[in-house]
VMD Tcl script that draws the C-alpha trace (Angstrom):
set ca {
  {36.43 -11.89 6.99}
  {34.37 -8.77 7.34}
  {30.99 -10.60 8.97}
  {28.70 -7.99 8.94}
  {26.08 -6.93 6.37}
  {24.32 -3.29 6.01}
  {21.34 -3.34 4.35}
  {20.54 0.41 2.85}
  {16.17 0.73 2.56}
  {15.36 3.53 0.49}
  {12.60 1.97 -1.32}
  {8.92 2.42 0.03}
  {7.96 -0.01 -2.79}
  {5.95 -2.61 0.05}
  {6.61 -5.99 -2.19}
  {10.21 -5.40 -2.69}
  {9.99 -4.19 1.26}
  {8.17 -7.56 2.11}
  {9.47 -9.98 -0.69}
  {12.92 -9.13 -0.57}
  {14.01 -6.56 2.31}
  {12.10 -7.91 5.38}
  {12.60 -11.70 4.35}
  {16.30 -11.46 3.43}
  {17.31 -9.60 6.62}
  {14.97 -12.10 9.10}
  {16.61 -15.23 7.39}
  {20.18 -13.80 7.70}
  {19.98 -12.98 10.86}
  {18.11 -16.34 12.22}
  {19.64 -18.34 9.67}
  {23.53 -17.20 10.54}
  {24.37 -16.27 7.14}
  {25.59 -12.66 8.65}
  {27.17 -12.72 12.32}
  {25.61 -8.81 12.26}
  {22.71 -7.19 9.97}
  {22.24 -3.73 10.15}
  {19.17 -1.97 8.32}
  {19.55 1.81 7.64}
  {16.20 3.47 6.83}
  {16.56 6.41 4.31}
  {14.78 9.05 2.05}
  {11.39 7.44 1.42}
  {11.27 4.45 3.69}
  {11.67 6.64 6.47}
  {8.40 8.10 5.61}
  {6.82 4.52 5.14}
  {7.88 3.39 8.17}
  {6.33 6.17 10.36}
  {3.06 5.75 8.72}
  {2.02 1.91 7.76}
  {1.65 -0.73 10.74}
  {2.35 -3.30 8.70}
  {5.88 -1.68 7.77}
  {6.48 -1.56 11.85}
  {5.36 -4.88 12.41}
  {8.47 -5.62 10.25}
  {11.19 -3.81 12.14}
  {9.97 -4.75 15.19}
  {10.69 -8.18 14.46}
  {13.92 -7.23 12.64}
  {14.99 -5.61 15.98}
  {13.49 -9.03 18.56}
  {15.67 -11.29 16.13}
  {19.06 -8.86 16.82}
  {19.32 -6.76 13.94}
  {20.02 -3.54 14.01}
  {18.20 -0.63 12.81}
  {19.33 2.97 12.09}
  {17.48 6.09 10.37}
  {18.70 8.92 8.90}
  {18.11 12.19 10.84}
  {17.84 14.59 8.27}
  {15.30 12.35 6.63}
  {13.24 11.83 10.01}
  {13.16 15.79 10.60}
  {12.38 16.24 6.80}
  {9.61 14.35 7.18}
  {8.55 15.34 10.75}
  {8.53 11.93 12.06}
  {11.39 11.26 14.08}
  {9.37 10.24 17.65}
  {7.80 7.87 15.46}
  {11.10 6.34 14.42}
  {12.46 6.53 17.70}
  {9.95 5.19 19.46}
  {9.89 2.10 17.67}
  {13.09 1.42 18.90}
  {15.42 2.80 16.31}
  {18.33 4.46 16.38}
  {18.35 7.99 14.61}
  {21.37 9.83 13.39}
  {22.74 11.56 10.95}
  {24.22 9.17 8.52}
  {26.27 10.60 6.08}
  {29.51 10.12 8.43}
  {28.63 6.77 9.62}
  {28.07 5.30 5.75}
  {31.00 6.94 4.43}
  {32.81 4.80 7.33}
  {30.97 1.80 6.77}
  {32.08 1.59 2.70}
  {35.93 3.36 3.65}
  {35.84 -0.20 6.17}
  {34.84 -2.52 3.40}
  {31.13 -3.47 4.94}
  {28.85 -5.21 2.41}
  {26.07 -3.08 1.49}
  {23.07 -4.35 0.12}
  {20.54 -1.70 -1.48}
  {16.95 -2.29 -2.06}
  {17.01 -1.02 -5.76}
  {17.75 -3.76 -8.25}
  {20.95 -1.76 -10.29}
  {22.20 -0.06 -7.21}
  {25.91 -0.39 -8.23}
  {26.87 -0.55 -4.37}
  {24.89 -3.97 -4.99}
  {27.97 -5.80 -6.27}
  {28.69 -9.44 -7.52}
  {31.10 -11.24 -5.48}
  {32.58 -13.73 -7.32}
  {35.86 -10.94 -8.81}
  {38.62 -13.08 -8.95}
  {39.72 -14.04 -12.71}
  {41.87 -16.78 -11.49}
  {39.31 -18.66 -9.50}
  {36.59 -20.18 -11.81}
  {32.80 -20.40 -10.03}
  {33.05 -24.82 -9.24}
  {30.62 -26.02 -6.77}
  {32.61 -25.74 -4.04}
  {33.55 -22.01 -4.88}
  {30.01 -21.24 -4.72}
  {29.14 -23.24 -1.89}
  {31.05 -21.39 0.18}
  {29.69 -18.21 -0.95}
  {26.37 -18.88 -1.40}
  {26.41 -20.94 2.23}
  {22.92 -21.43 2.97}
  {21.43 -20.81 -0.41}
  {23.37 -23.19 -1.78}
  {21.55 -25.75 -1.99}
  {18.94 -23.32 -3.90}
  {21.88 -22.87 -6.49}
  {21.77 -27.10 -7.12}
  {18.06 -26.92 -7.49}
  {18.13 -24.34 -10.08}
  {21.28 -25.94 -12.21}
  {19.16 -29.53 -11.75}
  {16.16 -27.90 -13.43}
  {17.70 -26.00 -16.11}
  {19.50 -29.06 -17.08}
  {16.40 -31.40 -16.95}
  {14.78 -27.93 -19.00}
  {17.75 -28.88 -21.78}
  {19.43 -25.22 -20.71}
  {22.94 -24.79 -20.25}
  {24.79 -22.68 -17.77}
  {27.83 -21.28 -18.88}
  {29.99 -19.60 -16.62}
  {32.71 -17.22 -18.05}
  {34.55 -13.58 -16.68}
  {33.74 -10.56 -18.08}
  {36.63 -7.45 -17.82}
  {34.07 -4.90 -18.19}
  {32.49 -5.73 -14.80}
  {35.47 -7.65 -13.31}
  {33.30 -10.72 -12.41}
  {32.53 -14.07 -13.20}
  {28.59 -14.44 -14.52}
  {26.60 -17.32 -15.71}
  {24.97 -17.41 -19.24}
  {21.57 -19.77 -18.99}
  {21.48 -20.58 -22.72}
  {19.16 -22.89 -25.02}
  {21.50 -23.91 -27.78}
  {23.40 -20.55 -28.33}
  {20.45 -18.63 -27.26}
  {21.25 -16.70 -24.05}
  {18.21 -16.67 -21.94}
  {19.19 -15.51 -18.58}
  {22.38 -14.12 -17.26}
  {23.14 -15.39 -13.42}
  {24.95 -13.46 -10.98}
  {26.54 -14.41 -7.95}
  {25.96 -12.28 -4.63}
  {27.59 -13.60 -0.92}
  {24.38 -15.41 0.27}
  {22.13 -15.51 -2.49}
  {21.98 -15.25 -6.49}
  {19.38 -13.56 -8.97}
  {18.79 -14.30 -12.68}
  {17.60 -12.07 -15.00}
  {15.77 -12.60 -18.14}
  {15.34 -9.19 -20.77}
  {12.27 -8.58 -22.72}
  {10.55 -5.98 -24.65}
  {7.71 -3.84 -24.75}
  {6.02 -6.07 -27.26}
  {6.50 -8.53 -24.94}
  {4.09 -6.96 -22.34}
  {0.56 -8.03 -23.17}
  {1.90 -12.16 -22.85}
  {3.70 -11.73 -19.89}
  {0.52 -10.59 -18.06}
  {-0.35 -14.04 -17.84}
  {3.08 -15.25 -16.86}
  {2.92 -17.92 -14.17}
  {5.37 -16.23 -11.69}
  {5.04 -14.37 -9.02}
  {2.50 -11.10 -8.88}
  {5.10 -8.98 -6.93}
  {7.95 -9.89 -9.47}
  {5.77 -9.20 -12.55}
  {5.00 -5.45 -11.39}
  {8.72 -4.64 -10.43}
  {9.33 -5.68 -13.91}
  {6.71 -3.42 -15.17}
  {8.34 -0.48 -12.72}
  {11.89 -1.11 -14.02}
  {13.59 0.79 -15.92}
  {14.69 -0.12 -19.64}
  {18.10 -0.54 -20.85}
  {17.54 0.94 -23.85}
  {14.77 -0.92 -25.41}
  {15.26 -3.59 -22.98}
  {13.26 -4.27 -19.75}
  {14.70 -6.62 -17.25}
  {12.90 -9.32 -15.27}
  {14.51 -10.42 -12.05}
  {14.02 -13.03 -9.85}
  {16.56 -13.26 -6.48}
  {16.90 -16.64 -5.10}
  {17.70 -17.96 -1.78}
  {15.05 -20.74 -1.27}
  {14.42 -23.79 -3.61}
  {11.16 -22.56 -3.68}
  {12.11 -19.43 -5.65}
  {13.36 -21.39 -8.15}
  {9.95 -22.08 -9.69}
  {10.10 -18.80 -10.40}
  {13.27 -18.20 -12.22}
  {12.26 -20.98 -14.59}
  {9.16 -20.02 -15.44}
  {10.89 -17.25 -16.50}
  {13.75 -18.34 -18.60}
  {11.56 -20.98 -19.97}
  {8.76 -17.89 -21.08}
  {11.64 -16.26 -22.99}
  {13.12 -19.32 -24.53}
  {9.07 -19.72 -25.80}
  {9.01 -15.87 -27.68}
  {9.82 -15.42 -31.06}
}
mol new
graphics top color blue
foreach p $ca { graphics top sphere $p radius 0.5 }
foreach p [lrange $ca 0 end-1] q [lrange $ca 1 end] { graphics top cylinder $p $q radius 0.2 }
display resetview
């Protein structure tokens, strides 16, 4: 098993840097859920990073725990920051070559946009259906996140319904209220997310929404499917699952 995870930043959105990003990689690496993490800083987090303290206060930690941390070159001399980069203690190079080699080698690459498609589920295999000790396994140390969740949509009266689906080649839960699909549930190695779609008449109630600020203005920066606007939530601590339920529960409550 491939036991390395690359973690592509181009996003200089700070919440998803510090709510997602930051906190994902620390926990991997300090948690062992990846043997090796490697960020690569590109396009506009390159920028970001050379200017904000706060930004650099993150990858110096990221690099103290053992992760790794590369920049694109072309990006850095774009920009005209590369003794920034470099001084903080990361490694700049072209990185065209070394990505092509990294996804030709079958690394995991995480992105920081939500519908990155290099962002893929993991759970592809038609013959093996998603039981707990499937997703234990995959989910490791965000498992136990996973029981909270499926203990509190069941108390909720929701049902999670787990089937495979040939368009995407992937197993992916349905979190439904009678026959009402609420949330769909996907499966990533080390963590999950569930996503709830709404629409733009939907927009003045979910202002006041008790969830999270940061995960209430991605929502408002995604972009729609259509007339569709999707509402994520990515879980790896029980404590995130407050979050995901106050979501499904807000659409199962719209008429």
């Amino acid at each position: 098993m491939n036991d390395k995870l690359n973690i592509l930043w181009t996003t200089d959105n700070k919440d998803t840097i510090f709510n997602m990003l930051a906190m994902y990689t620390l926990n991997s690496k300090k948690r062992g859920w990846w043997q090796e993490v490697n960020v690569i800083l590109w396009g506009a987090s390159v920028k970001l990073a050379a200017q904000d303290t706060q930004v650099q206060t993150e990858i110096l930690e990221m690099l103290q725990t053992g992760v790794t941390v590369e920049a694109c070159q072309d990006c850095c001399e774009r920009f005209g920051v590369k003794p920034v980069i470099e001084k903080l203690g990361v490694t700049v190079r072209y990185m065209g070559a070394p990505l092509t080699e990294y996804l030709k080698n079958g690394d995991k690459i995480l992105t920081t946009e939500i519908h990155n498609i290099m962002e893929l589920p993991i759970l592809k295999d038609k013959n093996i259906f998603p039981t707990n000790e499937v997703l234990a396994d995959v989910l490791e140390a965000s498992f136990p996140a996973f029981e909270a969740f499926s203990a509190s949509a069941e108390a909720a009266g929701l049902t999670l319904e787990w089937n495979y689906y040939n368009d995407g080649k992937a197993w992916l839960c349905k979190v439904l209220s009678k026959k009402k699909n609420l949330a769909w549930l996907v499966v990533y190695q080390n963590y999950f997310r569930t996503t709830s779609y709404f629409t733009e008449k939907h927009l003045d109630r979910i202002a006041d929404m008790e969830i999270t600020e940061s995960i209430k203005e991605e929502f408002y920066r995604a972009k729609p499917s259509g007339k569709l606007i999707p509402m994520s939530v990515v879980i790896t601590e029980k404590e995130q699952v407050k979050d995901a339920l106050s979501m499904i529960l807000f659409k199962k409550g719209l008429k």
